[in-house]
C-alpha positions in Angstrom: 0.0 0.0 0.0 2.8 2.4 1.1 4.4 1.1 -2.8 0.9 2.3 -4.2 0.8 6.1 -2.7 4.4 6.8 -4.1 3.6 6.2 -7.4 2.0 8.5 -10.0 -1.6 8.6 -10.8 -0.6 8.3 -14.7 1.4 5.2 -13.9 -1.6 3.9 -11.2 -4.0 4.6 -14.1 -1.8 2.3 -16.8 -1.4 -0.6 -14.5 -5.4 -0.3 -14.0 -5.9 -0.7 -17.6 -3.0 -3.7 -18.2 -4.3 -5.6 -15.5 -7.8 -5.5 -16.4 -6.5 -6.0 -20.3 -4.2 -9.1 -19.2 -7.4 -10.5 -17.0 -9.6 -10.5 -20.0 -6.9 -11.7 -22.4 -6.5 -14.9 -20.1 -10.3 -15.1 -19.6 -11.3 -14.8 -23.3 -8.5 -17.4 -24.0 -9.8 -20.4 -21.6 -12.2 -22.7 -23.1 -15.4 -21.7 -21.5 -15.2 -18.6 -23.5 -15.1 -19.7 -26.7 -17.6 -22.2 -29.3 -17.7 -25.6 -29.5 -14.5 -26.7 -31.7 -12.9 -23.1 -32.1 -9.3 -22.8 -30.5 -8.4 -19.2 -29.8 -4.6 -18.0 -30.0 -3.0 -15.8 -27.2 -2.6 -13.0 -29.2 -5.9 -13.0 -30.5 -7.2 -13.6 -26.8 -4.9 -10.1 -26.2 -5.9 -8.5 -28.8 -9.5 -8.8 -28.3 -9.5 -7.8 -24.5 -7.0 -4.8 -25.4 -9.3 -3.5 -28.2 -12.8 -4.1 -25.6 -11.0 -2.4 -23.1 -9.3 0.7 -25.0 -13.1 0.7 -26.8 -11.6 0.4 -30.1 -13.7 -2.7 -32.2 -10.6 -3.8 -34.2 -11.0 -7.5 -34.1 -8.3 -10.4 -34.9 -11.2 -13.1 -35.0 -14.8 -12.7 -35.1 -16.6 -11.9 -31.9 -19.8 -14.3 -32.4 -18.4 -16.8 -34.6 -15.4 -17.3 -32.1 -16.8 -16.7 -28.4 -19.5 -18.2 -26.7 -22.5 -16.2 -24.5 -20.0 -16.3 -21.6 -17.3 -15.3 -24.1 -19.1 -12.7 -25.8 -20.5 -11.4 -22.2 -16.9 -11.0 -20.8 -16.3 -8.8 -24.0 -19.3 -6.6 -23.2 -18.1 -5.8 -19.6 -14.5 -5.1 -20.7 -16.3 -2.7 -23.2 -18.0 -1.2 -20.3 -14.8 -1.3 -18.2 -13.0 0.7 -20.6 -15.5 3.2 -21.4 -16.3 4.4 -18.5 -12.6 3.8 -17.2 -11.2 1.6 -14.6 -11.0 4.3 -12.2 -14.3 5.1 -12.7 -15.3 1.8 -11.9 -13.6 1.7 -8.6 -15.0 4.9 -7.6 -18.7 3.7 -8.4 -18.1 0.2 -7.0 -16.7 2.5 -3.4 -19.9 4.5 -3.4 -22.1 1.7 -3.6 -20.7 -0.2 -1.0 -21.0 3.5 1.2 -17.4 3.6 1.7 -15.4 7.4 1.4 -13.4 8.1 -1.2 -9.8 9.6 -0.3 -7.6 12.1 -1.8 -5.6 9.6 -3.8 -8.3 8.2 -5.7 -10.3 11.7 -6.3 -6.9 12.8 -7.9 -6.5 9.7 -9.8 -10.7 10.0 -11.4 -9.6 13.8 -12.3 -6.7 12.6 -14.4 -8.7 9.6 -15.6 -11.2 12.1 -17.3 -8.5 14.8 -18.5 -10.0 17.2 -15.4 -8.5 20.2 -14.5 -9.7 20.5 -10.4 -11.1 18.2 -7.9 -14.0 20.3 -7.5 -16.9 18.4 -8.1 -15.6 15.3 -9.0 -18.0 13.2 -6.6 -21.0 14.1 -8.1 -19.5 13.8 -11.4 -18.8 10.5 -11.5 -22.9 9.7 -10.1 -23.8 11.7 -13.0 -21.5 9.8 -15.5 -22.6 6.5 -14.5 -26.0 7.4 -14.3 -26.2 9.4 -17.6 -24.1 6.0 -19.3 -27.5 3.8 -17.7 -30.2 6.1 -19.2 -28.6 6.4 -22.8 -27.8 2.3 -22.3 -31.1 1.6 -21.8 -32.9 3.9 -24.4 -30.5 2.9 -26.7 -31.2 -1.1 -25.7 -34.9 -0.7 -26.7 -34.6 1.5 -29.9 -32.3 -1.5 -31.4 -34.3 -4.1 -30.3 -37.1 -3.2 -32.4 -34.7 -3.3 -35.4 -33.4 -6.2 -34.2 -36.6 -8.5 -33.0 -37.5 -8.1 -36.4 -34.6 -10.4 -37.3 -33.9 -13.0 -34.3 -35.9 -14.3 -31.1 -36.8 -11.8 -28.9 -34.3 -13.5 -26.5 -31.5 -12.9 -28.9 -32.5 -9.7 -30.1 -32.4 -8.5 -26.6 -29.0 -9.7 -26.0 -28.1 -8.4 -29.4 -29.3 -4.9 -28.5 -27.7 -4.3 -25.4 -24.5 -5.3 -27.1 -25.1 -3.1 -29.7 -26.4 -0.3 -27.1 -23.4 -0.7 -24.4 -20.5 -0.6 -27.8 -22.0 2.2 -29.5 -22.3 4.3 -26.1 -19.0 3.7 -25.5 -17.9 4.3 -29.0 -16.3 0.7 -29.4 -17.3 -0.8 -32.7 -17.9 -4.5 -31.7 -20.8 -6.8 -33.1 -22.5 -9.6 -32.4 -23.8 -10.5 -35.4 -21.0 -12.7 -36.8 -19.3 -13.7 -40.5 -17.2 -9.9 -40.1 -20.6 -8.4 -41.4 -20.9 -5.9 -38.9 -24.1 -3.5 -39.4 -23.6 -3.7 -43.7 -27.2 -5.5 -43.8 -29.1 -2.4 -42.1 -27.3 0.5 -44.3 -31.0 1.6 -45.2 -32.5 1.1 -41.9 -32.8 4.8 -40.3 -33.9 3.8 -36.8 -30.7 1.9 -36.2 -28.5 4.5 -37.8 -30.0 6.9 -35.9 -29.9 5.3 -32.3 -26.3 4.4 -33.1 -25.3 7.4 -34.1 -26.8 9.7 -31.1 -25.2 6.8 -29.0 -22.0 7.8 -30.4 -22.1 11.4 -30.5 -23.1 11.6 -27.2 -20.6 8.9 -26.1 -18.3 11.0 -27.9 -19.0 14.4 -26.3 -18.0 13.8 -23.2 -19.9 13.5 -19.6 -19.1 17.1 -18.7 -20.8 18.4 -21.8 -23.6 16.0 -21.4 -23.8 17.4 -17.8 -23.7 21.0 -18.5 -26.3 20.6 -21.3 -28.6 19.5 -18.7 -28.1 21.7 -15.6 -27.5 25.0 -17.9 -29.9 24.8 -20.7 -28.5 28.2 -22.1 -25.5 28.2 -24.5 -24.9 31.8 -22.8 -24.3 30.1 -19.3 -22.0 27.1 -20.6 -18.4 27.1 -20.6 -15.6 27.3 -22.8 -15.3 23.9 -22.8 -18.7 22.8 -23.9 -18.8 25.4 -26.4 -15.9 24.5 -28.7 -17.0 20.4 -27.8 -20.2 21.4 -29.6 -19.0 23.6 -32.2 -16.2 21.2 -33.2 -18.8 18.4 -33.1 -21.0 19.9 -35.9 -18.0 21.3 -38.0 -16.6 17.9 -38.1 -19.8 15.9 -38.8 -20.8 18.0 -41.6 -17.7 18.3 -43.4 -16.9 14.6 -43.2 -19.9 13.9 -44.1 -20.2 16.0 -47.4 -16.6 15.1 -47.6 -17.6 11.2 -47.8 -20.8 11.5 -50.1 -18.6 13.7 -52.8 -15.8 10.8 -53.0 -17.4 7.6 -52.5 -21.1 5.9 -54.0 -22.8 6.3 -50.7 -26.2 7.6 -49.4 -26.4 10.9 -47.5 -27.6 8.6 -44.4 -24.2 6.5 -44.8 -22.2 9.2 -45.2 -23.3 10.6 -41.9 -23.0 7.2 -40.2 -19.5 6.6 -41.7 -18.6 10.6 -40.8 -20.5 9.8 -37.2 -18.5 6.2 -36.5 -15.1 7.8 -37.7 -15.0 9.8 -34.4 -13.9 6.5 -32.8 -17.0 4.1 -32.8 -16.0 1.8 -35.2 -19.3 1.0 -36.7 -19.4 0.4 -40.6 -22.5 0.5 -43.1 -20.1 0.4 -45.6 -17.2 -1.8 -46.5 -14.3 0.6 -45.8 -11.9 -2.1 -47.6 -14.1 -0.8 -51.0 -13.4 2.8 -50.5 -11.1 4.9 -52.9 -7.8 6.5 -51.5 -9.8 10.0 -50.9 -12.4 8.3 -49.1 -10.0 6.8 -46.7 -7.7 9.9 -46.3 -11.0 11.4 -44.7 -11.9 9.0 -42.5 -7.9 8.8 -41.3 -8.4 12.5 -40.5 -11.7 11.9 -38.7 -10.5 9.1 -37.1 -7.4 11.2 -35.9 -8.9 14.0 -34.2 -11.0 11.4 -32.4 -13.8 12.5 -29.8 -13.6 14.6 -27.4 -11.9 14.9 -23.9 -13.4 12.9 -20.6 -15.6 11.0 -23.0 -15.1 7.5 -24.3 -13.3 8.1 -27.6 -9.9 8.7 -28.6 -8.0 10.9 -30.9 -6.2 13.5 -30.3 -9.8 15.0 -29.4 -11.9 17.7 -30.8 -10.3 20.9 -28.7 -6.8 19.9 -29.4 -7.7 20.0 -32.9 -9.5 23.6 -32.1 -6.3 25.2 -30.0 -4.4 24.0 -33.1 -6.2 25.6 -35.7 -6.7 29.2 -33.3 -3.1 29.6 -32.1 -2.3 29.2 -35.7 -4.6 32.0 -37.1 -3.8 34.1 -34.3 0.3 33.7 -34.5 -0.8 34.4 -38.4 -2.3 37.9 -37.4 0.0 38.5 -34.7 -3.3 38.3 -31.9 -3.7 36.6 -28.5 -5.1 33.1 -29.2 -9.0 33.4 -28.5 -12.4 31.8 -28.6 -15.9 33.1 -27.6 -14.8 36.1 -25.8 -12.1 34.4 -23.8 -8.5 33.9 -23.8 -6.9 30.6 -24.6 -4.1 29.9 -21.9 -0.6 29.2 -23.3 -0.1 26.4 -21.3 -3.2 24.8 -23.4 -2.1 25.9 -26.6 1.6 24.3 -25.3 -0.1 20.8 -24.3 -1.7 21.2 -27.6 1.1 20.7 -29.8 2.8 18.3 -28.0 0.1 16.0 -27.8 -0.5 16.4 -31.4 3.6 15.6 -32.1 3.2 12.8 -30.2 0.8 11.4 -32.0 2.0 11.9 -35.4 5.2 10.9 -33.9 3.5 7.6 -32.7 1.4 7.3 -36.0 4.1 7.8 -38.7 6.4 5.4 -36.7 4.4 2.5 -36.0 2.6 3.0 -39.7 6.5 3.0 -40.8 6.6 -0.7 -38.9 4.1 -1.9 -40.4 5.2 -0.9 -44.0 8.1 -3.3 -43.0 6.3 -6.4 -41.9 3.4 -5.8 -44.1 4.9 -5.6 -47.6 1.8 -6.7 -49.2 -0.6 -4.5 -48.1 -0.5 -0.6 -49.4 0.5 2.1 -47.6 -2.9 3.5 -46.8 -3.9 0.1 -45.6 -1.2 0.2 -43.1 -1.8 3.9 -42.2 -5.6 3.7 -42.2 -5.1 0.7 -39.4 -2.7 2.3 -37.4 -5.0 5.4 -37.2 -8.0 3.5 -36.3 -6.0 1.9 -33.5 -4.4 5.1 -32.3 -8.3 7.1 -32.8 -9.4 3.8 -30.5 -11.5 3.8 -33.7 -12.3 0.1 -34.9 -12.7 0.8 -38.6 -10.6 -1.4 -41.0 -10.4 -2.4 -44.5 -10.5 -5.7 -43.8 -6.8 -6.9 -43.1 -7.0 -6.9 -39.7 -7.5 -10.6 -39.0 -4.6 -11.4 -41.9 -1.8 -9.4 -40.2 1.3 -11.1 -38.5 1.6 -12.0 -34.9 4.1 -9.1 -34.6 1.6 -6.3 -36.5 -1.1 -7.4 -34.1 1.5 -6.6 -31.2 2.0 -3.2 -32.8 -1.8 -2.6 -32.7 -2.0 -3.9 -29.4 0.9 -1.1 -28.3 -0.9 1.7 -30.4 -4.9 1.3 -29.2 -3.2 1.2 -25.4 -1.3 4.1 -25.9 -4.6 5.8 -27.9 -7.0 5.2 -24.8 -4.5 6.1 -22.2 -3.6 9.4 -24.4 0.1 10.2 -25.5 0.3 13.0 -22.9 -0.1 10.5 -20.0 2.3 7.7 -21.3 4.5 10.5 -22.1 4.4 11.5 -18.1 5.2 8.0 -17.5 9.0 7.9 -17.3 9.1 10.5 -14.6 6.7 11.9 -12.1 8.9 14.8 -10.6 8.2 18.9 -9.9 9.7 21.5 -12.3 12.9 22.4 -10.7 13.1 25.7 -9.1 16.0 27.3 -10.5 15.5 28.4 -14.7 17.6 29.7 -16.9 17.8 32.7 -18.7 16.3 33.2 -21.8 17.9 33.6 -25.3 16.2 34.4 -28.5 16.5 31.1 -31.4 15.9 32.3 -35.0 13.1 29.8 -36.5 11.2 29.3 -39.8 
């Protein structure tokens, strides 16, 4: 315990996610979790738990036609495990038993969810897991009347909060099995729909969702919420138009595909069919990701948005602003480096994968490695084909995604700035 209290909420945070990762990998690889006759690999076992846990929906072997009910059941909680984060989880599993929660694990829920004070935090987390049961639930009995049109209502029902509990938490897993994902209801609007709201609002965050309830007046809400929700729109409606100008796809899949992109997963459409232009949009989608404290990835939505301001402003020589208020420069600092590191992270581990994948193309490789880093789940298709040692790579890049570059960064040393500085000196740039 004394071990536990020296070390960094970042690191306690990892080690929360491995173990849980390494308990579902070893689960998912027994026996009872898998059909009659199938034999399922290590890695695969890993690779599954890691992508249900970093709510990505990248799959090495297909979820029905592989796992069992208990099988597919132990996916569904690591799905929820990961969304709502292992911290989380603690937290809520504390309350209910009516013990207190100390200082160590309030910090550790405000890093969890990218927070910036401990003010709060309490009734936050009631609200998040009580805003994840109500959009669980509606979203449960929307899909099963798409779904009890097509299986017993037993296994429609089982189905649909599958369907309901991935899509919330913006993890692109199916039940339906044979890879087919939700391509057989493209046309159907009231799935689309519920799947995408699921997502968006998955996507958003809690503290959004939160604020849009209490506040109901854009006036009153923060900065925060109001770039979350402006960056939402601008990014569904240009990937959408974006999507419907370069590939033969409806208006309603081109906002699904633009809507899944932000790190759900979900496909209407075979990706694997899609031209290079096609693909370079979703890569971008799936790059910016969600937004913070939600269940996404990405480098998120206001990372993206402090980029494209403190460039403009630096451009007309103005303090970096938004909505009447002033962007700090530690934000606009954190900003860049996070987005380094994840092109740093992308471009490297896409450049691995060039070198053990010869045979696929370069967007293949850089479309996968995206969708692992966005905690995404889209692929075209070569996923299940990839060598032991890609899959590691995945593995490696959908952990790092969920966890964030900033806090693996912060991993490898947990000390104060030192007190003395230096002087400065001008450096001639550009």
């Amino acid at each position: 315990m004394k071990l536990l209290k020296r070390v960094s909420p970042g690191r306690l945070i990892s080690l929360g996610f491995a173990s849980v990762i390494l308990i579902g990998a070893i689960i998912l690889w027994l026996p009872i979790s898998a059909n009659d006759g199938v034999n399922v690999r290590f890695i695969d076992a890993l690779f599954t738990s890691t992508s249900a846990v970093c709510v990505t929906g990248l799959i090495a072997v297909d979820t029905a036609d592989t796992f069992n009910i208990f099988g597919r059941t132990v996916v569904g909680f690591l799905i929820q495990i990961g969304g709502l984060g292992v911290t989380s989880i603690g937290v809520a599993i504390l309350l209910f038993a009516g013990k207190k929660v100390g200082i160590k694990g309030r910090v550790l829920m405000r890093d969890s969810m990218n927070l910036n004070s401990l003010k709060g935090i309490m009734q936050l987390v009631k609200a998040v897991l009580f805003t994840t049961l109500c959009f669980e639930v509606v979203g449960t009995i929307l899909s099963f009347i798409v779904f009890v049109k097509d299986y017993s209502p037993v296994k429609a029902l089982g189905i649909s909060l599958f369907h309901s509990v991935a899509s919330f938490n913006n993890s692109g897993f199916d039940v339906l099995g044979h890879f087919q994902n939700l391509l057989n209801y493209k046309d159907n609007v009231l799935l689309n729909l519920t799947t995408a709201g699921l997502i968006i609002f998955g996507g958003m965050g809690f503290i959004v969702t939160k604020e849009l309830v209490e506040k109901r007046s854009l006036r009153k809400l923060s900065l925060h919420t109001k770039v979350v929700l402006m960056m939402t729109g601008i990014l569904l409606t240009v990937g959408t138009v974006l999507l419907y100008l370069t590939e033969d796809i409806t208006w309603l899949g081109a906002f699904f595909m633009s809507t899944s992109a932000r790190t759900a997963g979900f496909s209407t459409y075979n990706s694997g069919n899609f031209t290079n232009a096609g693909l370079f949009v979703l890569i971008i989608l799936m790059f910016i990701g969600a937004s913070p404290g939600s269940t996404g990835g990405g480098i998120k939505t206001t990372t993206f948005f402090t980029l494209i301001k403190s460039l403009y402003s630096t451009a007309k020589n103005k303090h970096c602003t938004a909505f009447k208020r002033r962007v700090p420069n530690d934000v606009i600092s954190r900003s860049f480096v996070i987005f380094l590191l994840a092109m740093g992270l992308v471009c490297l581990n896409t450049l691995l994968m060039c070198f053990i994948e010869p045979d696929n193309s370069f967007i293949q490789n850089l479309y996968e490695i995206t969708s692992a880093f966005g905690t995404v789940g889209l692929s075209t298709g070569i996923t299940p084909y990839l060598k032991d040692l890609s899959k590691l790579i995945l593995i490696l890049t959908m952990f790092v995604g969920r966890l964030g570059p900033m806090t693996i960064a912060t991993l490898w040393s947990h000390k104060d700035k030192p007190s003395v500085s230096y002087s400065e000196e001008s450096l001639i740039i550009g």
